[in-house]
Each structure stands twice: as C-alpha cells, then as structure tokens.
C-alpha positions as CSV (number, residue, x, y, z in Angstrom):
1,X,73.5,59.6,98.9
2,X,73.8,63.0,97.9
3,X,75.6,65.4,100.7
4,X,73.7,68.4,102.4
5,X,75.1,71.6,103.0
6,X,74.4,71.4,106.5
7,X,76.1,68.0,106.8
8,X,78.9,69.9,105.7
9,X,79.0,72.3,108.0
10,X,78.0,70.0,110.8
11,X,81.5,67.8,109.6
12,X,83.4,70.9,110.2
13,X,82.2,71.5,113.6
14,X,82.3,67.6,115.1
15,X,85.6,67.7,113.7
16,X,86.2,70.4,116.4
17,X,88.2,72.8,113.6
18,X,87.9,76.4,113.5
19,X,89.0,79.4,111.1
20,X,92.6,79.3,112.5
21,X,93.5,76.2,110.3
22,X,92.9,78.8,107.2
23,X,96.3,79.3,106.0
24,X,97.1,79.9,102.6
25,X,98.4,76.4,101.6
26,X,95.3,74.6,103.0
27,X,93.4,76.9,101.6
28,X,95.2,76.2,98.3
29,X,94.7,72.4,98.7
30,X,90.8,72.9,99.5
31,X,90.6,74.5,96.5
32,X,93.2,71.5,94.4
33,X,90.3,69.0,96.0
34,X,87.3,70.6,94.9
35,X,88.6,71.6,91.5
36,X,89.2,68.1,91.0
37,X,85.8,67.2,91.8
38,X,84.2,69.7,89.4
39,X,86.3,68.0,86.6
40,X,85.2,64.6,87.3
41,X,81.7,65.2,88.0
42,X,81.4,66.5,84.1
43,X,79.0,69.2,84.9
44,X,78.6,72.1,82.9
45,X,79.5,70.1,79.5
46,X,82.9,69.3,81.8
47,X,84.0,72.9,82.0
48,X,83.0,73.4,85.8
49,X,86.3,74.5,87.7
50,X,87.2,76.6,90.3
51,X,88.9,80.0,89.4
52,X,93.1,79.6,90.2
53,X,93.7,82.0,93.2
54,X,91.6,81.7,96.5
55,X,91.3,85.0,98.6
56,X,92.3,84.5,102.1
57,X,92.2,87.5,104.7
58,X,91.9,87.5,108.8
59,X,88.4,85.5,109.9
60,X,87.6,85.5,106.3
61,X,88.6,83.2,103.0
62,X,86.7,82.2,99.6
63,X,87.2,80.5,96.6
64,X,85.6,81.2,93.3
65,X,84.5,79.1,90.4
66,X,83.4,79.0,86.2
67,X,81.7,77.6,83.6
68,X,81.1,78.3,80.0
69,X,78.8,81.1,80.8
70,X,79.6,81.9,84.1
71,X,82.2,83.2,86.0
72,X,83.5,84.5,89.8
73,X,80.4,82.9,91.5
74,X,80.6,81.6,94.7
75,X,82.1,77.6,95.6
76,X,82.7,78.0,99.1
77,X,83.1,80.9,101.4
78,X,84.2,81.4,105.0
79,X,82.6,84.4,106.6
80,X,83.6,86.2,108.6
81,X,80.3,85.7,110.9
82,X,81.1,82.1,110.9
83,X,78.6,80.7,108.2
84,X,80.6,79.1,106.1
85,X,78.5,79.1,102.3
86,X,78.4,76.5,99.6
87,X,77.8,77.9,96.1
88,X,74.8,79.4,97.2
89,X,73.4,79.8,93.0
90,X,73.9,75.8,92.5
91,X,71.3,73.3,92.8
92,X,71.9,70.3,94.9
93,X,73.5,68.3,91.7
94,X,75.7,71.0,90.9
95,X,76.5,71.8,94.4
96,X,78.1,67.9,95.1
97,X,81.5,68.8,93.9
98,X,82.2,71.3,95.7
99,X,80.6,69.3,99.0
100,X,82.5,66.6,98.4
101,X,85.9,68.1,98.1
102,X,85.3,70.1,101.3
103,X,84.4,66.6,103.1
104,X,87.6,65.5,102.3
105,X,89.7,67.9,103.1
106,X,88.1,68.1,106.1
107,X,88.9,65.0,107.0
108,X,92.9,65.5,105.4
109,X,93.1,68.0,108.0
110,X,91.6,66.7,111.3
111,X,94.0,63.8,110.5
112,X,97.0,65.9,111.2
113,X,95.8,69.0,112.6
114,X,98.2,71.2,113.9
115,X,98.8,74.6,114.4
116,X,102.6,74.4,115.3
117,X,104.4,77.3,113.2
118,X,107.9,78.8,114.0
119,X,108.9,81.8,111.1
120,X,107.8,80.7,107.9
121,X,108.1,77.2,108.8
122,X,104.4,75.4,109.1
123,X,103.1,71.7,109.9
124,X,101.6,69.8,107.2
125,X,99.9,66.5,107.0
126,X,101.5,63.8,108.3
127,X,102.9,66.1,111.1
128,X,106.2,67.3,109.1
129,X,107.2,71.1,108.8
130,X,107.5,72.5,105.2
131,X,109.2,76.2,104.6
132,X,105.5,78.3,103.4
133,X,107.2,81.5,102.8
134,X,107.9,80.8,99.0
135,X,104.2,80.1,98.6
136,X,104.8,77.2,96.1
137,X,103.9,74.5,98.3
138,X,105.3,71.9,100.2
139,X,106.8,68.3,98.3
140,X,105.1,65.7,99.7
141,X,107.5,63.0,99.6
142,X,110.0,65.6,101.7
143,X,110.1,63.9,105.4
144,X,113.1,65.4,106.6
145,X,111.6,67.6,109.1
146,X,109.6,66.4,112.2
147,X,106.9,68.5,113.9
148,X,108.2,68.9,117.1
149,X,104.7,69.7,118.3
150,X,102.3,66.9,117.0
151,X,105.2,64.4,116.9
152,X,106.9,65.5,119.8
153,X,108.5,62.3,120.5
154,X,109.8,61.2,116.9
155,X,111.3,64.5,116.6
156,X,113.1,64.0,120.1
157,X,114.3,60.5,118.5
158,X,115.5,61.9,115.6
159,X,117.6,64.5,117.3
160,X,118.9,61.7,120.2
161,X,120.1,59.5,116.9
162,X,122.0,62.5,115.3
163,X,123.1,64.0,118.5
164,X,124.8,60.0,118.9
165,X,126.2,60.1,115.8
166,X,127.2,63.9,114.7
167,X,130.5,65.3,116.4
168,X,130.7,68.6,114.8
169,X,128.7,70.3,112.1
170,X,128.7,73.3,110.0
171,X,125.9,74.8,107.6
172,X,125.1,77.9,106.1
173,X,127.0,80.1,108.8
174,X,125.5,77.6,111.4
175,X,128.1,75.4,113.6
176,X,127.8,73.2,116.6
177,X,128.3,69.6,118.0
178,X,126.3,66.7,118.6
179,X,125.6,68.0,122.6
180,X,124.5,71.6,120.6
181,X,121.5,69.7,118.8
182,X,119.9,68.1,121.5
183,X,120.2,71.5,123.8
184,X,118.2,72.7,120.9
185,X,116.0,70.0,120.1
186,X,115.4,69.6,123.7
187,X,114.4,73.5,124.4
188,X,112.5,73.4,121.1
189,X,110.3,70.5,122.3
190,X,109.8,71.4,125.6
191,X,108.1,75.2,124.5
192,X,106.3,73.4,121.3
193,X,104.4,70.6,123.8
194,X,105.7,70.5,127.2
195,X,103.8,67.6,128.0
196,X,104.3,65.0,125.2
197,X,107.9,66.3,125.7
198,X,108.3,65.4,129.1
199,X,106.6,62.1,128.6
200,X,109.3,61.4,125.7
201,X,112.4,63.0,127.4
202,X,111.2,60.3,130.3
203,X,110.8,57.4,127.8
204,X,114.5,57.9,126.0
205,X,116.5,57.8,128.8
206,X,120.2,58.9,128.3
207,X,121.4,60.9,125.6
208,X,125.4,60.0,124.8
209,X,125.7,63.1,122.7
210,X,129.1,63.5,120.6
211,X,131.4,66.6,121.3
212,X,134.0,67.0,118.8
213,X,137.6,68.0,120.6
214,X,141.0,67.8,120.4
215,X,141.3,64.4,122.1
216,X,143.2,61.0,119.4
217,X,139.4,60.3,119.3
218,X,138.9,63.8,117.8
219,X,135.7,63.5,120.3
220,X,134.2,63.0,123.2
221,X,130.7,61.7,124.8
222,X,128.7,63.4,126.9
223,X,125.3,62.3,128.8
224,X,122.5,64.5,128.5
225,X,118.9,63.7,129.6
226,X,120.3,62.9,132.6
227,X,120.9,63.5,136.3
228,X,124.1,60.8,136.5
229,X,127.3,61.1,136.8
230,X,129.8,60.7,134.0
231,X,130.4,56.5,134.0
232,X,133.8,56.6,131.9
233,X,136.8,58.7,131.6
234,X,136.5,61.1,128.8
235,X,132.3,61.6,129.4
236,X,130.1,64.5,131.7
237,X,127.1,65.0,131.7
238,X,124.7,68.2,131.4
C-alpha cells in the first residue's frame, strides 16, 4: 500500500530523530537511496532522478530532483520550521520514490544513531568512525575504528587486546606504549559515555598493558584497571 506523506513524517518522529543527525554524508546517502528509487520506479519514461549535490545549511537541508522536462523541483526538504516537505508538485504515484527512500533511510539511521564526533572524525552505521573531512565518503567494508560512544565497550576491548599485545609504537610523529593506549582509550571512553564506560571498565577487569623498557624482555607488564597491587616482579600497576 502506497505510503502517505504524513506516515512519513510520523516515522521520523516515533523514531525520536531530529535535524541534528543532518550531516552532510547522511544527507548524501538520503539522497543515494531516493535516487535509486526514482530509477527503479521508471517514472518519467525512466528519467526521474534526483539532481547530484544536496544543500545542507544550519536547521535547514533539501535535495532537488529532474525529469525530461523538468528540473530543480522539490524531492524532499527540511525546513527550517520543522515541516519536513515531500515533492510538494508530485502526485501520490510520483511522490512513492522519494517516500520510500526516506523510509529507509530512516530506518538506516535509527539503527545506529549516533551523534558521537571528535574533529572531522564521525560515527557511521554500524557504530564505526569514518574521517568526513575529505567529503568523499566513508568505505563501508573499513571496520578498523570503533565508536567509542555507541560501542563503548567493544572499543574498550579492542584497546585492552592491543594495549596486551603492543610494547612500543610509533606513527606519523605519534609514539607511545601499550600502558599509553589504554590511558587514552580509557579517558576517551569515559568523556564519550561515562556510563556504558564504567559498566565495561567493571566488566574487563585487569588490564596487563605492555611497557616497552630496557629490561632482556625488552618489556614489562603493567596492571591497569585496577586497584591491586603489582602480583609479580617486573609489574605495577596505575
């Protein structure tokens, strides 16, 4: 059964979202899911599409669409009264695309909704940060770094196992030991969700970070997450 404009917007609000998930890359993809839409529904002799570059500006974003004889009329618009519009010229036939693409990303988003950002750096579906400051997107298939805020206590996992397992690094000017990233990944945690972190910090128990020194061993352990004292010769805690 066809979809309403004002089931639309009601699937907006009972998902509880609000204009300050419009960023420029979900933006983009609202616009990826709706274009794909308008070329599968084979309206308009199979030339409907949306125009390439949404506009996005504070409390306020749009995206435009063609035809053979038409072109910059509206698909969907966020204003910045809070009425969000659905090609207001179309008819309820030609309107489905771009009702149906907004219901799905709708429901892409309130999977993974987050509004974690640190810099450029953003969360994306599936709860991992991608670098948005190039504006070319984000690779799906890239899991390599956890949202510290939606995911709080995967990303504390990740950071115990390499903290475990990691001596001494250097990277781009950057160096440090195994103790350095779980200080970090610890801090970063704790100001990003205080109360999943906690509840994780709890759950892992001790930390037996690496510090690279000039011991045969070329290292020692250390216990972080912890209150105890050091339980073998060569290891303290913090």
């Amino acid at each position: 059964m066809p979809m309403t404009r004002d089931e639309a917007r009601a699937l907006f609000a009972t998902a509880k979202l609000d204009y300050s998930i419009l960023t420029m890359p979900r933006v983009q993809r609202l616009r990826t899911l709706i274009n794909a839409k308008m070329k599968t529904s084979g309206l308009f002799k199979g030339e409907y599409r949306c125009r390439q570059r949404p506009i996005l500006r504070p409390d306020y974003a749009e995206i435009r669409c063609k035809a053979s004889y038409f072109d910059g009329r509206e698909a969907i618009t966020f204003n910045k009264d809070g009425f969000i519009g659905f090609a207001g010229w179309a008819d309820e036939q030609n309107v489905q695309p771009v009702l149906s693409g907004f219901a799905e990303w709708v429901r892409e988003v309130t999977k993974s909704v987050c509004s974690y950002e640190i810099g450029d750096w953003q969360c994306r579906e599936g709860g991992y940060l991608w670098y948005a400051g190039d504006g070319e997107g984000y690779d799906p298939e890239d899991t390599s770094d956890i949202c510290p805020c939606c995911r709080t206590k995967d990303f504390l996992e990740a950071a115990k196992e390499e903290a475990e397992s990691c001596s001494s690094y250097s990277n781009c000017g950057d160096s440090g030991t195994g103790v350095d990233i779980w200080a970090s990944a610890e801090k970063v945690a704790l100001r990003a969700n205080p109360v999943a972190a906690a509840k994780a910090l709890q759950d892992l128990g001790v930390v037996a970070a690496l510090e690279g020194d000039d011991s045969p061993e070329g290292y020692s352990v250390v216990l972080c997450n912890t209150q105890a004292k050091a339980i073998a010769v060569g290891q303290h805690t913090v």
